[in-house]
C-alpha positions in Angstrom: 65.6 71.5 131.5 67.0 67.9 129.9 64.6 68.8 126.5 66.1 69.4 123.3 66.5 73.2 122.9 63.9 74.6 120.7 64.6 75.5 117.2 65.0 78.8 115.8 62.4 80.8 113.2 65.8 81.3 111.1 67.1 77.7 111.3 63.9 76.3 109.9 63.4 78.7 107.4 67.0 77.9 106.8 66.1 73.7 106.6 62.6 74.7 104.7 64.6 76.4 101.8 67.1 73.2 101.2 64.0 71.1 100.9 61.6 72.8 99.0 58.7 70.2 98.2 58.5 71.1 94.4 62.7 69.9 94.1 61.7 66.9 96.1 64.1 65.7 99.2 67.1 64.8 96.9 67.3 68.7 95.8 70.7 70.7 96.1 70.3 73.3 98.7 69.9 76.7 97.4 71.9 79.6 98.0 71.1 82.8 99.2 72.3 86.1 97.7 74.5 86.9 100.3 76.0 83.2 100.0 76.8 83.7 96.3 78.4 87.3 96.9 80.4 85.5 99.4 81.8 82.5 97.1 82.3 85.4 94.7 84.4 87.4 97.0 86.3 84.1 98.1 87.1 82.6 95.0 86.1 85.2 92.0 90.0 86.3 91.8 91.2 82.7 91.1 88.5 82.1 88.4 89.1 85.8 87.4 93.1 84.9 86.7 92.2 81.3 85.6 90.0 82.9 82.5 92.4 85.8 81.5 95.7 83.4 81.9 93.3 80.9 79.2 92.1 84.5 76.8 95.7 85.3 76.9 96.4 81.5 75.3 94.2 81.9 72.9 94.6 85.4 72.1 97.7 87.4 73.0 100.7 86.4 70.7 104.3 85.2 72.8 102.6 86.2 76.4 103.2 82.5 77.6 107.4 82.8 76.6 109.9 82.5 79.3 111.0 86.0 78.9 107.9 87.5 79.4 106.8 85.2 81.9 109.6 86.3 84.1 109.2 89.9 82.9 106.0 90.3 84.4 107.1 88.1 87.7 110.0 90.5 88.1 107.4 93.4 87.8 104.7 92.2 90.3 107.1 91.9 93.1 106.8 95.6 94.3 103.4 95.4 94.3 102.7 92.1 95.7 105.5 92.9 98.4 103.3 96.1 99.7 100.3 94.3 99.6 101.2 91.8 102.0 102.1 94.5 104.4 98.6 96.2 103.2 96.6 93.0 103.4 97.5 93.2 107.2 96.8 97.1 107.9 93.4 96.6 106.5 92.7 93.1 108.4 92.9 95.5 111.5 90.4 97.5 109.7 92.8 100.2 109.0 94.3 102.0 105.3 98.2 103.1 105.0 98.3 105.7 102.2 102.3 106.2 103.0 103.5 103.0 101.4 104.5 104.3 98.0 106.2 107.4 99.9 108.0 104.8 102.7 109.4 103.0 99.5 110.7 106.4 98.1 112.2 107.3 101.2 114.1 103.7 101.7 115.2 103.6 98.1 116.6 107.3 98.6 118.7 106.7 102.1 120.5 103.6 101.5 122.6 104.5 98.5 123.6 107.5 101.0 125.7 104.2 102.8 127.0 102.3 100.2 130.2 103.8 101.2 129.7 101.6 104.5 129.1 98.3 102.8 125.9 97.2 101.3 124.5 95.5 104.3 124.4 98.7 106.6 123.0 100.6 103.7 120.4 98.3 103.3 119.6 97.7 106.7 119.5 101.7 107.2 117.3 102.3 104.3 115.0 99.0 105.7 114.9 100.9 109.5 113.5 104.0 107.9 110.2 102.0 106.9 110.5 100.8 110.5 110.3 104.1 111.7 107.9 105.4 109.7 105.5 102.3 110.4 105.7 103.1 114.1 104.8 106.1 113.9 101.4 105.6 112.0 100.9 102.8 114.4 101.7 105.6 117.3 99.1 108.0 115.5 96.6 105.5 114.8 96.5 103.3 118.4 97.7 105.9 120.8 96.7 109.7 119.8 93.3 108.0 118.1 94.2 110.0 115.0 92.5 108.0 111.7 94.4 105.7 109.9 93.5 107.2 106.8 94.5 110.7 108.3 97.5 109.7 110.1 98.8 107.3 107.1 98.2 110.5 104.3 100.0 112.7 106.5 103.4 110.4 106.4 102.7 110.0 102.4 103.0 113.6 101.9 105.8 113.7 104.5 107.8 111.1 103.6 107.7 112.3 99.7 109.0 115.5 100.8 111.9 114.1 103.1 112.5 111.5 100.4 113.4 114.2 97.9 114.8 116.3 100.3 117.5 113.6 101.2 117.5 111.6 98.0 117.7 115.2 95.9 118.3 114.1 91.8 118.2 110.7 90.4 121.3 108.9 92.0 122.9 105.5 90.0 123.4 102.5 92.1 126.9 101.3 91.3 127.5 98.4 94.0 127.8 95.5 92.7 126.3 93.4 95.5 122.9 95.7 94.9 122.8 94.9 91.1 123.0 91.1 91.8 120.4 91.2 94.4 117.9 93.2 91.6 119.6 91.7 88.3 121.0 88.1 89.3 119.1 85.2 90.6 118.8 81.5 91.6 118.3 79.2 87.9 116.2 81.7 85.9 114.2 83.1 89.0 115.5 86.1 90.0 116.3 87.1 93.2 113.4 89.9 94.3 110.9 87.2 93.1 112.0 84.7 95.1 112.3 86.8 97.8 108.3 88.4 97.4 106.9 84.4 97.5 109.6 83.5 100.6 107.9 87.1 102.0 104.5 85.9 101.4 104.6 82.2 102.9 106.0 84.1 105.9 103.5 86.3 106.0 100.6 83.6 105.7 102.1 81.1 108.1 102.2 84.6 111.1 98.5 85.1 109.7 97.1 81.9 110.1 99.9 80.0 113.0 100.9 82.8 115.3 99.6 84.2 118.6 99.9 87.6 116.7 98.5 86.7 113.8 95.1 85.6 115.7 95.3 88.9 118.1 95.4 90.7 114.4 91.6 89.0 113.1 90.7 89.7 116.6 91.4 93.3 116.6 89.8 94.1 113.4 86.9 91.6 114.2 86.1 93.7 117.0 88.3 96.2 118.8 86.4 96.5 121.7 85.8 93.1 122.4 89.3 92.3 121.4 90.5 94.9 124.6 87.6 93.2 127.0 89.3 89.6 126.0 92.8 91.2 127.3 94.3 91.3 124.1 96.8 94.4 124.1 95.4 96.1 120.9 97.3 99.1 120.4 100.6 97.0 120.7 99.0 94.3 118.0 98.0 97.9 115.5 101.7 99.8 116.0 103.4 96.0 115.4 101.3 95.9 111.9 101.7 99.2 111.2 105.9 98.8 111.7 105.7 95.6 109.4 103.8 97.4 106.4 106.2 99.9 106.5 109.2 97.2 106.7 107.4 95.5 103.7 107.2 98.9 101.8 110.8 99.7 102.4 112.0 96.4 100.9 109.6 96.5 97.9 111.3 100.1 97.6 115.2 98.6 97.9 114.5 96.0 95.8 112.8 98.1 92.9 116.4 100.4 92.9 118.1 97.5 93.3 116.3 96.2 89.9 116.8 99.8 88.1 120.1 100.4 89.7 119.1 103.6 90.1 117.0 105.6 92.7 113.9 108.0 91.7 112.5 109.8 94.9 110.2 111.7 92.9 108.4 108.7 90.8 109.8 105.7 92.8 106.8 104.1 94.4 103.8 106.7 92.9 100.4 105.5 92.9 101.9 102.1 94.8 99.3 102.4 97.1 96.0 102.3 95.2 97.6 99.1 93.1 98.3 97.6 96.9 94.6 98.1 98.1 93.5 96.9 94.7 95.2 93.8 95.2 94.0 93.2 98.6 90.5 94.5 98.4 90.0 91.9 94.9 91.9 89.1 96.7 89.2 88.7 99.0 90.0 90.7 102.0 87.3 92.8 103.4 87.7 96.6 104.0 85.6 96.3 107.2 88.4 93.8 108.8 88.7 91.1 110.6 89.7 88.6 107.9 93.2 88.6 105.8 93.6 86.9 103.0 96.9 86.4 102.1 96.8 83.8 99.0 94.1 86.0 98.0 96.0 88.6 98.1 99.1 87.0 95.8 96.6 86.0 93.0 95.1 89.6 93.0 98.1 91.1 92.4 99.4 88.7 89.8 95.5 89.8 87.9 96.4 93.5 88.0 99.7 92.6 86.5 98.4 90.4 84.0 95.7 92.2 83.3 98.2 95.2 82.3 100.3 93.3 80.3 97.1 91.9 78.1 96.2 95.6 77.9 100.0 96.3 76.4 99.8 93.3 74.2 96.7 94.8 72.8 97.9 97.7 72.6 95.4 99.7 74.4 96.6 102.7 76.3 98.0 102.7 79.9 95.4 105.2 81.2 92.4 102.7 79.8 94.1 100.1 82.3 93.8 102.5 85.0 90.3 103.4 84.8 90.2 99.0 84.5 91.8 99.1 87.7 89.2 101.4 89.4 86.2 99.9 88.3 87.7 96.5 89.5 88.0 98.2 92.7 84.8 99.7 93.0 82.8 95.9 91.9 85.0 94.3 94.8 83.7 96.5 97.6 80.3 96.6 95.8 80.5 92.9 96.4 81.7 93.1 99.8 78.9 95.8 100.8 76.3 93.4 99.3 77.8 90.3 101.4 77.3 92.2 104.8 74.0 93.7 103.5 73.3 90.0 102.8 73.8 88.6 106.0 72.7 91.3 108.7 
């Protein structure tokens, strides 16, 4: 009982491979497939945005000015705000389809209020992302409906409410609104600085917090996360409630910018560029893992991305078949990684 414990087949295959007797001892240890798909899906979006932010140097004429430096800042802040909220929902192995919808339906209440003050409109159009977040997360952990189901079912839902409520275009006239879209702090503007405060948040509950850890768990392993006494359905209607929170500002915040609110376009499509962001930034589909850094650079590459396709005038529709295939090559890479180490 006190002898060594007898090595694996796999561990010395493992320690045969990093000393391969035509490299000599001295020799680098060799990767596997599935260990290169996995540095590629860790850190192929930061070498992704390093290379287009140099092409764009050499290449694209005034992309580096102040003005459109903050131009495309000011427009990545919807996107990278849902994605947050999306990187989470899919860490629990989970999709919400309703976030472009949730965003219409915010950005269509709170003018409604503005007759109360801005900071009960806002909070009132920020409660209806609340409610529509708990009940996905209802759907999904308690009835057993799919997320994918449950989520697409409030997308069409809220789109129709949204319009119903929100009716024609209405023009945002407070002037407390139009600072917190227009105005900022030095030449940052306010939504941006709100989007990064919103993702350190976001990545200090992820990685610090009780919740945060209960979150991996869940998406790890649901199962095994409910044997452990972790109260999963509580942990999948809290992340489910904070996406929609998430989608709601991004919503506010992108009327607040056009001081106006659109329930009919506001927030279309928002949740493919979301997922896109997520799924590139290194977080898997199958759950378990969120990346929220990952996530930030991802959504700054679609954006840059788009505006090199602008610069080069190349049409908007050849950006969006871009943004597919870029989708499809990231979970192509994720498949492989699993396929790599099973």
């Amino acid at each position: 009982m006190n002898e060594p414990m007898a090595e694996t087949a796999t561990a010395k295959a493992d320690r045969a491979d990093d000393h391969e007797p035509s490299r000599g001892d001295n020799a680098a240890p060799t990767r596997t497939r599935g260990e290169y798909a996995d540095l590629v899906r860790r850190q192929g979006v930061y070498v992704a945005l390093v290379a287009l932010i140099i092409f764009n140097l050499i290449f694209t004429d005034n992309i580096a000015s102040e003005r459109v430096l903050l131009l495309q800042l000011t427009q990545v802040t919807p996107v990278l705000i849902v994605a947050l909220g999306m990187a989470l929902v899919i860490g629990t192995e989970g999709i919400d389809l309703s976030v472009g919808a949730v965003m219409a339906l915010g950005a269509a209440v709170f003018p409604l209020y503005l007759g109360y003050g801005a900071p009960g409109a806002l909070a009132i159009g920020l409660a209806c992302g609340v409610v529509t977040g708990f009940i996905a997360g209802v759907l999904v952990a308690h009835v057993g409906v799919q997320p994918i189901v449950a989520t697409l079912g409030i997308m069409v839902a809220g789109r129709g409410l949204a319009n119903l409520v929100g009716g024609e275009i209405k023009t945002i006239r407070d002037p407390g609104i139009i600072a917190l879209g227009t105005e900022g702090i030095g030449k940052l503007p306010y939504t941006v600085l709100i989007a990064f405060a919103l993702a350190i948040i976001v990545a200090f509950v992820v990685r610090k917090t009780t919740y945060g850890r209960q979150l991996v768990a869940v998406g790890g392993n649901k199962r095994a996360a409910a044997l452990a006494g972790i109260p999963v359905r509580r942990v999948l209607i809290v992340t489910y409630i904070i996406c929609g929170l998430l989608a709601a500002v991004a919503g506010v915040l992108l009327a607040a910018r056009s001081q106006a609110s659109d329930p009919t376009k506001l927030g279309l499509l928002m949740e493919l560029s979301a997922i896109t962001a997520v799924v590139i930034g290194g977080t898997p589909l199958s759950g378990g893992q969120v990346r929220i850094l990952g996530t930030v650079a991802g959504a700054l590459l679609m954006q840059l991305i788009s505006a090199t396709l602008i610069f080069h005038n190349i049409a908007d529709s050849t950006a969006q078949m871009i943004q597919a295939a870029i989708v499809v090559g990231a979970v192509y890479v994720q498949i492989g990684r699993r396929k790599g180490a099973s």
